[in-house]
PQR file with spaces between the fields and no chain letter, atoms N, CA, C, O and H, PARSE charges and radii, in Angstrom:
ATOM       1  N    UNK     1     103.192  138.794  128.913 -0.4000 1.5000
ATOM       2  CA   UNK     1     103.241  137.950  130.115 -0.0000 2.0000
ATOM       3  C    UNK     1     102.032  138.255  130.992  0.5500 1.7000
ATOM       4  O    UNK     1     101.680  139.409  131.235 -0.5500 1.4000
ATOM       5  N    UNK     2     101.399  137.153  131.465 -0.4000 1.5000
ATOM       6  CA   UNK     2     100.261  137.203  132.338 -0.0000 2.0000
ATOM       7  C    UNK     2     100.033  136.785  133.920  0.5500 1.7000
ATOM       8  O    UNK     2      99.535  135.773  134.414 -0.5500 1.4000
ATOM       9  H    UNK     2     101.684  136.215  131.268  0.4000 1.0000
ATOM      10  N    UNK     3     100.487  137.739  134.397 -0.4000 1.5000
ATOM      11  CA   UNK     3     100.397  137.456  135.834 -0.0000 2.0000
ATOM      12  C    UNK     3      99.379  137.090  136.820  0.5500 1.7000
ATOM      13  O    UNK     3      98.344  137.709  137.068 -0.5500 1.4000
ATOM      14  H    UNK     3     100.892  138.561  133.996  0.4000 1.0000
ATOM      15  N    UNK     4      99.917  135.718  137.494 -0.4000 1.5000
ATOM      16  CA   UNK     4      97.990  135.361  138.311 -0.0000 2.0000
ATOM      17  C    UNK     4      98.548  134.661  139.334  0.5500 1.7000
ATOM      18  O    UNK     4      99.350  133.729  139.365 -0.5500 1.4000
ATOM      19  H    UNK     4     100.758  135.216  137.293  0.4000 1.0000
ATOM      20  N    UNK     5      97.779  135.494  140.442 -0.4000 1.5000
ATOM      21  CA   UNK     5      98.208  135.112  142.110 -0.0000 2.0000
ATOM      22  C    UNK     5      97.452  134.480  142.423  0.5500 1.7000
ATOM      23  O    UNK     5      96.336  134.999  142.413 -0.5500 1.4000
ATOM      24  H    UNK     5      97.127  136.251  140.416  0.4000 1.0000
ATOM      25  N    UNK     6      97.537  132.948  142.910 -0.4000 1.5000
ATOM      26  CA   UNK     6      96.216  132.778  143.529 -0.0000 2.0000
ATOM      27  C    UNK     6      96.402  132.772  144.846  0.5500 1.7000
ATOM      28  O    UNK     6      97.514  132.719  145.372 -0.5500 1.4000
ATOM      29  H    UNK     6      98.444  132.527  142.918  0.4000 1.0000
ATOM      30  N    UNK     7      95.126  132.834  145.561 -0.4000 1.5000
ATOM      31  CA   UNK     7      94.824  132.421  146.785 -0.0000 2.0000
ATOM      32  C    UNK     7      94.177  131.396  147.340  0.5500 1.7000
ATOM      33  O    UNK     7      92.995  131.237  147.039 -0.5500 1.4000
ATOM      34  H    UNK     7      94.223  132.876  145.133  0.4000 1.0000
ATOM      35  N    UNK     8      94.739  130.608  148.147 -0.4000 1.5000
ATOM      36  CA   UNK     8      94.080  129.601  148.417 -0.0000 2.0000
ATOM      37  C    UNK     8      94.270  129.093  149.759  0.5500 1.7000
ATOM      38  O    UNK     8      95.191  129.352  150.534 -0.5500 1.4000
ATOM      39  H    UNK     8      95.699  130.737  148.392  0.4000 1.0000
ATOM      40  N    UNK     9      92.834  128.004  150.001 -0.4000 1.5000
ATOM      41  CA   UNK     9      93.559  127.541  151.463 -0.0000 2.0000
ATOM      42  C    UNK     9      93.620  126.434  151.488  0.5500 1.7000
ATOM      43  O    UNK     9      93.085  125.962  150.485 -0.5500 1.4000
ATOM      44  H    UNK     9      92.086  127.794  149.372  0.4000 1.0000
ATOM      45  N    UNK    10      94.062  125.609  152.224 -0.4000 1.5000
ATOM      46  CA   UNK    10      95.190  124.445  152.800 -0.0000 2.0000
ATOM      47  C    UNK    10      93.745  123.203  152.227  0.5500 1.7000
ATOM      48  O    UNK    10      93.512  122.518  153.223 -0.5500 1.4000
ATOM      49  H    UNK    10      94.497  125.993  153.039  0.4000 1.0000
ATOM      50  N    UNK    11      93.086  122.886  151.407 -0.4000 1.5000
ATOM      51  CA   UNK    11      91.879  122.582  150.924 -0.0000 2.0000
ATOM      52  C    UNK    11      92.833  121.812  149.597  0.5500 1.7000
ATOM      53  O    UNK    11      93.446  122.455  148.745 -0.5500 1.4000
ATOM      54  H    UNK    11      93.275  123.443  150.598  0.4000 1.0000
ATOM      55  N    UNK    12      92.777  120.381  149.677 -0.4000 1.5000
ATOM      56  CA   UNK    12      93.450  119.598  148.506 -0.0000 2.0000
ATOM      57  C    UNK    12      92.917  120.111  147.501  0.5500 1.7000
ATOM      58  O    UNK    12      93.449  120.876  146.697 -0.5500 1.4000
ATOM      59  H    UNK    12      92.279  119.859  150.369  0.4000 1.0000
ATOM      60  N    UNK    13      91.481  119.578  147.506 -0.4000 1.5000
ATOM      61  CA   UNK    13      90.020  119.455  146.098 -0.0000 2.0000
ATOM      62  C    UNK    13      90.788  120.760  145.444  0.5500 1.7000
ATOM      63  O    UNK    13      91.439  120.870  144.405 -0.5500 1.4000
ATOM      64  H    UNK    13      91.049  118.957  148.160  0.4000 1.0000
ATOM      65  N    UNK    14      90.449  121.697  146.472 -0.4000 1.5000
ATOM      66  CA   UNK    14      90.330  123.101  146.147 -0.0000 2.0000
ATOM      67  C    UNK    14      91.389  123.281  145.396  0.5500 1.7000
ATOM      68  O    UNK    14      90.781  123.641  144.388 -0.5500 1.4000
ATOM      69  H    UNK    14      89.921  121.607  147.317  0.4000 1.0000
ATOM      70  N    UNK    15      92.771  123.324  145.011 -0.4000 1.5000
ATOM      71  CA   UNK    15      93.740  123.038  145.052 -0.0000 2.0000
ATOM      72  C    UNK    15      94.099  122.710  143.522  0.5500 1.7000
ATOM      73  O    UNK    15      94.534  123.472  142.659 -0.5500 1.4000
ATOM      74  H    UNK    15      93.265  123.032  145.830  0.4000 1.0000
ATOM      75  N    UNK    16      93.731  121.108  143.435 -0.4000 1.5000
ATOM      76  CA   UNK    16      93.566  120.479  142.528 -0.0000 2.0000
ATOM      77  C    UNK    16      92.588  120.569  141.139  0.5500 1.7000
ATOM      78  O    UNK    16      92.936  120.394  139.971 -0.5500 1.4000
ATOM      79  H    UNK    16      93.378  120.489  144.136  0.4000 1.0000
ATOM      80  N    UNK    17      91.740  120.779  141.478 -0.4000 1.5000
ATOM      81  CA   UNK    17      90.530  122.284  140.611 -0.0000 2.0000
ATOM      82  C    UNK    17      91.613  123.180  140.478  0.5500 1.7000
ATOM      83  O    UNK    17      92.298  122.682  139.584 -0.5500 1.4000
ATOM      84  H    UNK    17      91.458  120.921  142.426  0.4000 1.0000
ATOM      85  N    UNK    18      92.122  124.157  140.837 -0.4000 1.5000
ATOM      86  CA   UNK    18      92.906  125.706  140.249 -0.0000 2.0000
ATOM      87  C    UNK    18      94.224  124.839  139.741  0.5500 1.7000
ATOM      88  O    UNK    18      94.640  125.549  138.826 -0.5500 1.4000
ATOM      89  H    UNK    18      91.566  124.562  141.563  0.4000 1.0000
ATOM      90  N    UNK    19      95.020  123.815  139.819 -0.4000 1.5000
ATOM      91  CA   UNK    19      95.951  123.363  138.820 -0.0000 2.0000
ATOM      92  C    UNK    19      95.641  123.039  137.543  0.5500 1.7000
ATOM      93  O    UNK    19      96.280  123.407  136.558 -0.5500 1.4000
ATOM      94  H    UNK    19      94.682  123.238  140.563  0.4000 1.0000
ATOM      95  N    UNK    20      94.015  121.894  137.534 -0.4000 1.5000
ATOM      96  CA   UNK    20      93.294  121.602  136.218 -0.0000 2.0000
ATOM      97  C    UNK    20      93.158  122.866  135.621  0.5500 1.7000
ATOM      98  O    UNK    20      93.587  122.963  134.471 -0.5500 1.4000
ATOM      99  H    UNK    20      93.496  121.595  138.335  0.4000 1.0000
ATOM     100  N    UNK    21      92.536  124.094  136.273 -0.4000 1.5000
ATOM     101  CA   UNK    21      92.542  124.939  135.508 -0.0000 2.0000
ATOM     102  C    UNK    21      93.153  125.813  134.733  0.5500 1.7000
ATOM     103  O    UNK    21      92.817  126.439  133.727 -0.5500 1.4000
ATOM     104  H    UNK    21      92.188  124.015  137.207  0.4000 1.0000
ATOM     105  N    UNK    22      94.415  125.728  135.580 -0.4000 1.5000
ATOM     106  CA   UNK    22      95.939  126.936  135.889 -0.0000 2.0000
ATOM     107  C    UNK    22      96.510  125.529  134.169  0.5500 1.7000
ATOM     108  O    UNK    22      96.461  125.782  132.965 -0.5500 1.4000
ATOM     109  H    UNK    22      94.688  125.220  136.397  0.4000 1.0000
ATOM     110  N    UNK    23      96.816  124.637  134.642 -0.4000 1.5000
ATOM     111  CA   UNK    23      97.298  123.714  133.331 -0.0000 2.0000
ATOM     112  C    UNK    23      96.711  124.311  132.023  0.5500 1.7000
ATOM     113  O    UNK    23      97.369  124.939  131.194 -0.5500 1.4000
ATOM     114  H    UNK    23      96.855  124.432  135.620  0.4000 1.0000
ATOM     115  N    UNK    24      95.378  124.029  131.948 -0.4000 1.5000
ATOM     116  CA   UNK    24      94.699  124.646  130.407 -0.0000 2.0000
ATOM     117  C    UNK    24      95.103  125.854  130.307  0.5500 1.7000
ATOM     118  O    UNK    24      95.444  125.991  129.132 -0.5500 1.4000
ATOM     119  H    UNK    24      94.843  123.519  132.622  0.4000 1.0000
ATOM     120  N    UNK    25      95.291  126.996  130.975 -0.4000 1.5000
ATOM     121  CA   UNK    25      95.576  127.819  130.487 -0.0000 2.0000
ATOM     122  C    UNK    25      96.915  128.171  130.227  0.5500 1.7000
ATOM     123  O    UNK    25      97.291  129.165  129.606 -0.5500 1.4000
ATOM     124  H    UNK    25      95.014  126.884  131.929  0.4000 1.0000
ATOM     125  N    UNK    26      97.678  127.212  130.788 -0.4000 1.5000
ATOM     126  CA   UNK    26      99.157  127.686  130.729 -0.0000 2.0000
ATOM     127  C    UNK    26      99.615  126.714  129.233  0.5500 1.7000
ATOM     128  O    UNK    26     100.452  127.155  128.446 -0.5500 1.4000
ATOM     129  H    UNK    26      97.373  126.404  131.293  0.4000 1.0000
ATOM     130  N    UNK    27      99.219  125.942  129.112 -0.4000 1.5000
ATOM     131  CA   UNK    27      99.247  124.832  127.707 -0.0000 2.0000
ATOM     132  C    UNK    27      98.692  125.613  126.483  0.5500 1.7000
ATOM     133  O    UNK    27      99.295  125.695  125.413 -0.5500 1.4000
ATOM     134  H    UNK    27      98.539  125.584  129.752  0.4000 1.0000
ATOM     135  N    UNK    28      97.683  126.085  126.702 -0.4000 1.5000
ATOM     136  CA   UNK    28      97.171  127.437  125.296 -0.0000 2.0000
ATOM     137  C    UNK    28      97.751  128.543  125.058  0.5500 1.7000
ATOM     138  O    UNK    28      97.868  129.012  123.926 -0.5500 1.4000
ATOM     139  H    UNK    28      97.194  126.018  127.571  0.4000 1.0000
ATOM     140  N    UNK    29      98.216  129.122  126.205 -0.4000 1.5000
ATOM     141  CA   UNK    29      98.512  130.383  125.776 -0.0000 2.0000
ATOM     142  C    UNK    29      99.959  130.820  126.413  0.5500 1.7000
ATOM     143  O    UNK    29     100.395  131.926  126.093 -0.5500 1.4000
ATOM     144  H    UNK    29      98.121  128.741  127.124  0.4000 1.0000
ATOM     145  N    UNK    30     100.839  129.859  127.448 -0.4000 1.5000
ATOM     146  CA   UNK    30     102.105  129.277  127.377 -0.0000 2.0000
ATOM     147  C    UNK    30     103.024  130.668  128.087  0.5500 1.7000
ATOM     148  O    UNK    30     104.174  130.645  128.526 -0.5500 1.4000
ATOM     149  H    UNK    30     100.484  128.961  127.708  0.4000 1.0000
ATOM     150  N    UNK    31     102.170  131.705  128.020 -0.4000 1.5000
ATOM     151  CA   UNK    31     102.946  133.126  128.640 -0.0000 2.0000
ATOM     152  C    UNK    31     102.599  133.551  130.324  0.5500 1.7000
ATOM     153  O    UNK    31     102.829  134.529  131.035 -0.5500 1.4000
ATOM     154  H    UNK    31     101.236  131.723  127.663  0.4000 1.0000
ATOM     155  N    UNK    32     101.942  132.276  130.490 -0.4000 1.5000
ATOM     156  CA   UNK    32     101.313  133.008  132.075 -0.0000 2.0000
ATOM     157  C    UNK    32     101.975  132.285  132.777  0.5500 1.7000
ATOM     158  O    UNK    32     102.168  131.072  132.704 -0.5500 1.4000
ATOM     159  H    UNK    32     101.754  131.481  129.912  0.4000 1.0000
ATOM     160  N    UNK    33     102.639  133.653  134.062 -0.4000 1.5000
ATOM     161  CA   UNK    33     103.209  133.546  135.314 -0.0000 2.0000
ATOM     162  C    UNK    33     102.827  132.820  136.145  0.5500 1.7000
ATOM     163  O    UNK    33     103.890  132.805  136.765 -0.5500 1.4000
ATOM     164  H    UNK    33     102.483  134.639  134.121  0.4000 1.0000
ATOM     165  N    UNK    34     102.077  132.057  136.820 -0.4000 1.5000
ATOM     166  CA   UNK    34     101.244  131.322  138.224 -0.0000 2.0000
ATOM     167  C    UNK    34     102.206  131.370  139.417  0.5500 1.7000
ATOM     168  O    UNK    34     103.280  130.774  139.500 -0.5500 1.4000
ATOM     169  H    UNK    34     101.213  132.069  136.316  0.4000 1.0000
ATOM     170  N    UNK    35     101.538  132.331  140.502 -0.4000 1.5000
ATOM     171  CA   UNK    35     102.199  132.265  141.873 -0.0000 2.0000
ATOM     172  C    UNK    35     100.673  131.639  142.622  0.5500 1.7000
ATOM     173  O    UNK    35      99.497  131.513  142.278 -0.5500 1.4000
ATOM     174  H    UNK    35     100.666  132.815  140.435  0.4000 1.0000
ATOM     175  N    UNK    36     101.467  131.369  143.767 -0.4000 1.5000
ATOM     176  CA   UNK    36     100.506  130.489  145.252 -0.0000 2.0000
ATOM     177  C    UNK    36     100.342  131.547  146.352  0.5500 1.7000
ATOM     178  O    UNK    36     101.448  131.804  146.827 -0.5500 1.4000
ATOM     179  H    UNK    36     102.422  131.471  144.047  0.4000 1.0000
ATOM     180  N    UNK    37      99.625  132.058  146.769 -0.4000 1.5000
ATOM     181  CA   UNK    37      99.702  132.776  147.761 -0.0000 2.0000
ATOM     182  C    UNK    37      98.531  132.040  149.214  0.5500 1.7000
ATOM     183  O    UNK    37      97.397  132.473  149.418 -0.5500 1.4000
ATOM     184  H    UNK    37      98.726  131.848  146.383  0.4000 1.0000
ATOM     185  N    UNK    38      99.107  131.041  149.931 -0.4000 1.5000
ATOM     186  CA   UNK    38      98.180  130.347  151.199 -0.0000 2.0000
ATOM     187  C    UNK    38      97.853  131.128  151.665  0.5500 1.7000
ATOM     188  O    UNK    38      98.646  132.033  151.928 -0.5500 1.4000
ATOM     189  H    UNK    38     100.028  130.689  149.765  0.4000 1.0000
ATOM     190  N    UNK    39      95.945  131.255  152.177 -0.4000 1.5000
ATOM     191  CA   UNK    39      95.270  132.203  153.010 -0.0000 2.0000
ATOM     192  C    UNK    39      95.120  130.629  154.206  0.5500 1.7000
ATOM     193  O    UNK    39      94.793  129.459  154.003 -0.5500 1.4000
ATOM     194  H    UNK    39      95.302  130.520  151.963  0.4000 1.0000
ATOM     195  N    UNK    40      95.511  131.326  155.314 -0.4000 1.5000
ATOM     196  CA   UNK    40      94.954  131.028  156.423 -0.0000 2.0000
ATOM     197  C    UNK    40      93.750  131.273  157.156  0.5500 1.7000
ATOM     198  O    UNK    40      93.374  130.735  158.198 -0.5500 1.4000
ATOM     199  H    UNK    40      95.777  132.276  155.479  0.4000 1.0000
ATOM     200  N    UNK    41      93.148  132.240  156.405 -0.4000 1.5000
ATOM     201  CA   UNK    41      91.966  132.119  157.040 -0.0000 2.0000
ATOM     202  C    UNK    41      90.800  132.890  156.245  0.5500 1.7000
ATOM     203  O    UNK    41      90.838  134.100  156.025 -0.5500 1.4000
ATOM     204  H    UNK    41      93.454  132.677  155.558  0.4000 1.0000
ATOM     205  N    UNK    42      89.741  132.022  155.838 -0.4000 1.5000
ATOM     206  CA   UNK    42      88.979  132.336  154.553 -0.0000 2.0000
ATOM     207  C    UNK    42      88.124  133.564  154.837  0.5500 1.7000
ATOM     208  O    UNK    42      87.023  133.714  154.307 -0.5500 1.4000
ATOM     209  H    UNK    42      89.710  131.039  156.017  0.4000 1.0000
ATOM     210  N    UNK    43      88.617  134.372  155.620 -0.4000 1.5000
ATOM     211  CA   UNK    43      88.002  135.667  155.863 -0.0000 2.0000
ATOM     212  C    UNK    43      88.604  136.629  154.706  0.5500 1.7000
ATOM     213  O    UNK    43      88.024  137.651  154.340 -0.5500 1.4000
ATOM     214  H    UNK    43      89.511  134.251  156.051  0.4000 1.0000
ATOM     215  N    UNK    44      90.045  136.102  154.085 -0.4000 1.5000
ATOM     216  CA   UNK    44      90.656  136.366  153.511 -0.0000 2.0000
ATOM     217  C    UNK    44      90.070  136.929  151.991  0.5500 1.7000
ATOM     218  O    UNK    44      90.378  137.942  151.363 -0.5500 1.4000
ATOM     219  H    UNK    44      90.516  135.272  154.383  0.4000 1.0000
ATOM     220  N    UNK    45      89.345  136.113  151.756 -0.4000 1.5000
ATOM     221  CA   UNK    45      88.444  135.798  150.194 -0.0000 2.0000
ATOM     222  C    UNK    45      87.932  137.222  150.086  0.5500 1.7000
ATOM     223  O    UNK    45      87.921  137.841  149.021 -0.5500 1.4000
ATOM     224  H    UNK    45      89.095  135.290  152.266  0.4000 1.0000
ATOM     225  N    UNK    46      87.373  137.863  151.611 -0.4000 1.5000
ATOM     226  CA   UNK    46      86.218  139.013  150.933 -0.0000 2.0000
ATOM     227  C    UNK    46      86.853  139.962  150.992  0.5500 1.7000
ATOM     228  O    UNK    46      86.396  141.036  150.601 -0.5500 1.4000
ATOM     229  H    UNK    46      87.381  137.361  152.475  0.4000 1.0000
């Protein structure tokens, strides 16, 4: 099992990019976890 948190902020595009991506990988290899974790404030990132 493969665990992956993302972070993200309130940003559709942004969003929509990490599902396209989060999809391919969950369709190939079918064992990975995906949680959401909303940053409020992109100070967050560093």
């Amino acid at each position: 099992m493969i665990k992956a948190i993302i972070n993200y902020n309130d940003i559709n595009d942004e969003f929509r990019r990490m599902n396209d991506i989060l999809g391919v990988l969950q369709y190939k290899y079918k064992n990975i976890d995906v949680s959401y974790n909303k940053v409020k404030n992109k100070m967050n990132y560093l």
